[in-house]
N, C-alpha and C positions, 0 to 999 in steps of 0.2 A: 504494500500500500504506500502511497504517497505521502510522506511528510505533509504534518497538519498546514504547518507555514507554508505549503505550495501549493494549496487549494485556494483557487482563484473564486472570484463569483463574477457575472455578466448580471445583465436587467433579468434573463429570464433562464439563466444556467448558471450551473457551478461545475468548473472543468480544472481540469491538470493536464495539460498539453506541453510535452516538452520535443524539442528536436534536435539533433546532433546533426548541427553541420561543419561540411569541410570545403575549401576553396582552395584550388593549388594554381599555383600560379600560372603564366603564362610561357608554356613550350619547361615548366619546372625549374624555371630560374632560380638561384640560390641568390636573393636580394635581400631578404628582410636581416635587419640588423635589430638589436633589443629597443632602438629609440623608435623604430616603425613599427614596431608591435604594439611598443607604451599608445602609439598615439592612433594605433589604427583602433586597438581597444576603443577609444574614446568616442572615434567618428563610429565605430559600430554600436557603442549604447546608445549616442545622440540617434542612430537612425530608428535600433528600434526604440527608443522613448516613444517616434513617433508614429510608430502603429502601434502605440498601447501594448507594446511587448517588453521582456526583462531579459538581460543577457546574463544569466546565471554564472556562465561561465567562458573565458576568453585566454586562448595558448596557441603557440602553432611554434614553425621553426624555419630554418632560412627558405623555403619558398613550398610552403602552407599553414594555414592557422584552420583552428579546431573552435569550435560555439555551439554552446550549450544553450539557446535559448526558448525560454517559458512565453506561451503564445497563448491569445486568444480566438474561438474558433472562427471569428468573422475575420480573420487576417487568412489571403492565403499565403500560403509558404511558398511559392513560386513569386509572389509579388513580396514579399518579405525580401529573399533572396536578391533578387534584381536589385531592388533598393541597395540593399546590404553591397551587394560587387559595385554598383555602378557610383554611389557617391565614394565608397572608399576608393576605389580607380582612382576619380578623380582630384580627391581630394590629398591622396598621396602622392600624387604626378604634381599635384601645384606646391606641396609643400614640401617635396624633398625631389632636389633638381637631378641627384643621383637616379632614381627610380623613372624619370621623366626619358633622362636621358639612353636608359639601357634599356627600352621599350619605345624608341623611336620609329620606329616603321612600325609597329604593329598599334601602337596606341592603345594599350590596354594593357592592365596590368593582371589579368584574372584567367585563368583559361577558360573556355564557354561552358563548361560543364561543373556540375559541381555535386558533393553527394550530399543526402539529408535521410537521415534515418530516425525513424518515431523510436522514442526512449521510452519502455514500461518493462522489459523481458526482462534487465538488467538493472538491480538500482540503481536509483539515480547517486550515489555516493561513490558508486562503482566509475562509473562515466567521469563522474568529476573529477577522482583519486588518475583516471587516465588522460584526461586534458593536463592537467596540474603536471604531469609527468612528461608533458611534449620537452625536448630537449631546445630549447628557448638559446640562440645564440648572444654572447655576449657582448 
């Protein structure tokens, strides 16, 4: 069962939706340094703040990061997701010239695909003990 703390309520529902996504990069470049994770984390809570979602949990390593986040059922996760790639792309291309610059003919920083897996088979403590564990470059 789900932790009492992670039972949401809606107008007309009470849900626990969580999802494990992963984003690798583009063509698996090894780019991300610890100050692009500090800050990609950031642009990723701002986004989901604003679909009324929680990002439980946020890790990855030089080119992929791992997200654990708690969702409501009127979000879908396909519009989740796009959000999630397409303002961090950009917002890591404008503020870190290095990432801009080694992504120059492709203009993206995300590969097109990406995985997401619904969390209930496996604790949720379990998932987290394994994001927490991504070997995080220094």
């Amino acid at each position: 069962m789900a932790e009492y703390g992670d039972i949401r309520t809606g107008r007309h529902c009470v849900f626990v939706l969580h999802a494990h996504l992963v984003f690798v990069t583009k063509f698996r470049h090894r780019v991300f340094t610890a100050a692009h994770l500090e800050r990609m984390e950031q642009i990723m809570r701002d986004v989901c703040a604003d679909f009324e979602c929680e990002l439980a949990e946020f890790n990855g390593e030089a080119n992929h990061v791992h997200l654990l986040v708690n969702f409501p059922p009127k979000v879908a996760l396909s519009r989740l997701v796009n959000s999630l790639k397409g303002v961090s792309s950009r917002r890591m291309r404008q503020e870190f010239a290095d990432l801009a610059r080694h992504y120059y003919r492709a203009n993206k920083l995300w590969s097109g695909s990406y995985f997401a897996g619904s969390v209930g088979g496996a604790p949720i403590s379990v998932l987290r003990q394994y994001i927490e564990q991504q070997n995080r470059p220094v």
